[in-house]
C-alpha atoms as an extended CHARMM CRD file, in Angstrom:
* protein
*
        75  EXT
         1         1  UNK       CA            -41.0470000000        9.3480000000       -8.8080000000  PROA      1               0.0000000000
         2         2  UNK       CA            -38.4590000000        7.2650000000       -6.6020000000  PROA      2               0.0000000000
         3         3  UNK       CA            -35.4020000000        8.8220000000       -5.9650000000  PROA      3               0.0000000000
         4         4  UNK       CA            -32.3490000000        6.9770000000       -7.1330000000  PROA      4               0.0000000000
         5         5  UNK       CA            -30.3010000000        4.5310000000       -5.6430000000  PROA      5               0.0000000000
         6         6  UNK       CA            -27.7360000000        3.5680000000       -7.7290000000  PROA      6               0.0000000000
         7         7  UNK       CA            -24.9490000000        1.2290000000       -7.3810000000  PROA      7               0.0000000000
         8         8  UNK       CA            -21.7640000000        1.5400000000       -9.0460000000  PROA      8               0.0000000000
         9         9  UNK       CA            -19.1920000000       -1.4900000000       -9.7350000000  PROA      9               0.0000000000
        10        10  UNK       CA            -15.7020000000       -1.4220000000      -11.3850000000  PROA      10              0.0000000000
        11        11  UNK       CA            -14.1670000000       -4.3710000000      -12.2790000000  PROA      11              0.0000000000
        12        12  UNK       CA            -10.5550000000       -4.6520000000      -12.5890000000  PROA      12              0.0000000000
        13        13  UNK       CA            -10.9790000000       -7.3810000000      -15.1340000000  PROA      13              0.0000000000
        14        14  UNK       CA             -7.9760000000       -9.1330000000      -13.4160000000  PROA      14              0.0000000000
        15        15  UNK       CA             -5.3220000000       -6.6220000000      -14.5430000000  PROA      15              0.0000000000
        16        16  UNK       CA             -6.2870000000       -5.6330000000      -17.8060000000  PROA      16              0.0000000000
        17        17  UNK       CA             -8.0820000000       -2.7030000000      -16.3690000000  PROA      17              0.0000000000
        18        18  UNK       CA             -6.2450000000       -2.0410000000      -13.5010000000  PROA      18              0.0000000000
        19        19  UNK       CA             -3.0530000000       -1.6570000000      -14.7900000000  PROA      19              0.0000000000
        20        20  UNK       CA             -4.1980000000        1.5980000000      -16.8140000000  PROA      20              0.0000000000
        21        21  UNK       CA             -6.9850000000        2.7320000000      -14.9410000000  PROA      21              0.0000000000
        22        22  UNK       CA             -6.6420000000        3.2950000000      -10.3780000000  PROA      22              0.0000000000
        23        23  UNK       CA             -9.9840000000        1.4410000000       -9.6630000000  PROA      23              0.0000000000
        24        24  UNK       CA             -9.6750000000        2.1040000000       -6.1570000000  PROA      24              0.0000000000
        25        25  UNK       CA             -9.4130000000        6.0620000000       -7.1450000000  PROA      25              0.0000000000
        26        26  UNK       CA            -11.9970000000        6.1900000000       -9.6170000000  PROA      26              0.0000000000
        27        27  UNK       CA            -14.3190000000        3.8700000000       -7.1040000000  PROA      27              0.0000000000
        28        28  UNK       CA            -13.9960000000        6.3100000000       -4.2200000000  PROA      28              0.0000000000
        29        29  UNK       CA            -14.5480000000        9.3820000000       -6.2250000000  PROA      29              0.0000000000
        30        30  UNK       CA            -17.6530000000        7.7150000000       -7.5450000000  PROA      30              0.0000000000
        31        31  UNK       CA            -18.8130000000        7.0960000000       -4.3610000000  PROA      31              0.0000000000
        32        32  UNK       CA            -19.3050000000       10.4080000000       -2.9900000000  PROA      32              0.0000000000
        33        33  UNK       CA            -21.2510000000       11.1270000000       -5.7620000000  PROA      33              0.0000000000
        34        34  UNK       CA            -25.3230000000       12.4280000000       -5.0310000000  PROA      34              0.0000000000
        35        35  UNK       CA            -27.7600000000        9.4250000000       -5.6840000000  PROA      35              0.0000000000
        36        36  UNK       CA            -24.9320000000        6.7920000000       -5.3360000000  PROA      36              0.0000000000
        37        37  UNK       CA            -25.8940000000        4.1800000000       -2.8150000000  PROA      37              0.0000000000
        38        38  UNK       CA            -22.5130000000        1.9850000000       -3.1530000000  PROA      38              0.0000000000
        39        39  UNK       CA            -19.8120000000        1.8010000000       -4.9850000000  PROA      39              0.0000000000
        40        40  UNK       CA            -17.3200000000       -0.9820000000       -5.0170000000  PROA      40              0.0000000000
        41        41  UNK       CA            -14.4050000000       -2.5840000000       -7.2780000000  PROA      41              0.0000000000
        42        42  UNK       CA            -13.9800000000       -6.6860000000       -7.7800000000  PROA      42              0.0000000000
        43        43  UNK       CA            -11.5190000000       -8.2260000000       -9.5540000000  PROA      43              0.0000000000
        44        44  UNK       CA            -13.8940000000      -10.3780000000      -11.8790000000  PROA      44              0.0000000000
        45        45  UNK       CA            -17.5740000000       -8.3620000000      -12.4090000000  PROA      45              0.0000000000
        46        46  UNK       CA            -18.2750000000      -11.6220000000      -14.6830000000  PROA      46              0.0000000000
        47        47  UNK       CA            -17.3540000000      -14.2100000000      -12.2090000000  PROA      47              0.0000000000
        48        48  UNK       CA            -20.1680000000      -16.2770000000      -10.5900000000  PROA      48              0.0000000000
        49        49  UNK       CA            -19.0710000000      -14.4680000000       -6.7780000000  PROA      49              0.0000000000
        50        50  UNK       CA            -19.3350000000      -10.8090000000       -8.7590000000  PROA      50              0.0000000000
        51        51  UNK       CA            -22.6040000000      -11.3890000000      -10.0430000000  PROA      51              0.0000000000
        52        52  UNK       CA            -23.5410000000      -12.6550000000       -7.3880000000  PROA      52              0.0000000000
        53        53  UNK       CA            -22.2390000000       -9.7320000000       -5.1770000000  PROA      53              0.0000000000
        54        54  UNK       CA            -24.7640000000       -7.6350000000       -7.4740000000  PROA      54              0.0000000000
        55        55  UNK       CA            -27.6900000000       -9.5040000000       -6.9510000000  PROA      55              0.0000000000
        56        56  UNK       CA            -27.0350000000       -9.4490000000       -3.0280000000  PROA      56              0.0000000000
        57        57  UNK       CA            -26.7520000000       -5.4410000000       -3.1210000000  PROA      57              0.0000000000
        58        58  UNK       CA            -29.8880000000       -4.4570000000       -5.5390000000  PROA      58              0.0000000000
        59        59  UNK       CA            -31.9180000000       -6.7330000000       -3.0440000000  PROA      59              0.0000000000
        60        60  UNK       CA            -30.1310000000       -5.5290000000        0.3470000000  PROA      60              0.0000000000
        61        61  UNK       CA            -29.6250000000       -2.4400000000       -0.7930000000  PROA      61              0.0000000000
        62        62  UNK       CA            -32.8380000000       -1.6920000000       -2.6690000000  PROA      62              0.0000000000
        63        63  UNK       CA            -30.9510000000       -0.3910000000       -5.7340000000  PROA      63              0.0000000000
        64        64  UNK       CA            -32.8740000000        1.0190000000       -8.3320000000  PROA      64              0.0000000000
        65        65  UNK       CA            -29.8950000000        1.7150000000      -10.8110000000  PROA      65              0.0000000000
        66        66  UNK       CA            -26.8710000000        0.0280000000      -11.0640000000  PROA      66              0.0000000000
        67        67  UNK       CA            -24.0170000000        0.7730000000      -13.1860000000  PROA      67              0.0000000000
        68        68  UNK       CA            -20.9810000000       -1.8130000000      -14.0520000000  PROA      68              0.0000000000
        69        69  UNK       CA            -17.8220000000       -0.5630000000      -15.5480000000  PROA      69              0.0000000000
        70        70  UNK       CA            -15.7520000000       -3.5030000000      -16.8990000000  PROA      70              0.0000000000
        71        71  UNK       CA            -14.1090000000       -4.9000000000      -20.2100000000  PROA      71              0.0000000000
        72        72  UNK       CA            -16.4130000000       -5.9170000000      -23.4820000000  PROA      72              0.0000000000
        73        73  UNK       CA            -18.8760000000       -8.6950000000      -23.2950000000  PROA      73              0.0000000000
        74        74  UNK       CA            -16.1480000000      -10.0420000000      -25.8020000000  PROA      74              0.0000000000
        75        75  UNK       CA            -13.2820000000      -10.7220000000      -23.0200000000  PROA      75              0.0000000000
């Protein structure tokens, strides 16, 4: 079985996240985390640069897990 790479992305949704929740905090404590490859924060996960920022790191990365905190589907 291939050991995991996972990467980890927190959006700050513009403010609506970041004002209640320290992204930087909770991204840097995430990183040091066993079987985390990267972890980052962007300001817009859904925006066409933060997708694309996704799609870059699975393939340049070789992530086999990737987890995205951010606001509803809904927003």
């Amino acid at each position: 079985m291939k050991e995991c790479k996972i990467g980890v992305y927190v959006c700050n949704c513009g403010t609506n996240i970041a004002k209640v929740v320290n992204v930087e905090q909770v991204t840097e404590s995430v990183g040091k985390r066993a079987g985390v490859g990267v972890a980052r924060s962007y300001k817009y996960m859904c925006s066409h640069p933060g997708q694309e920022m996704l799609v870059q790191a699975i393939k340049n990365m070789d992530l086999n897990r990737v987890v995205v905190a951010a606001c509803s589907p809904r927003m």
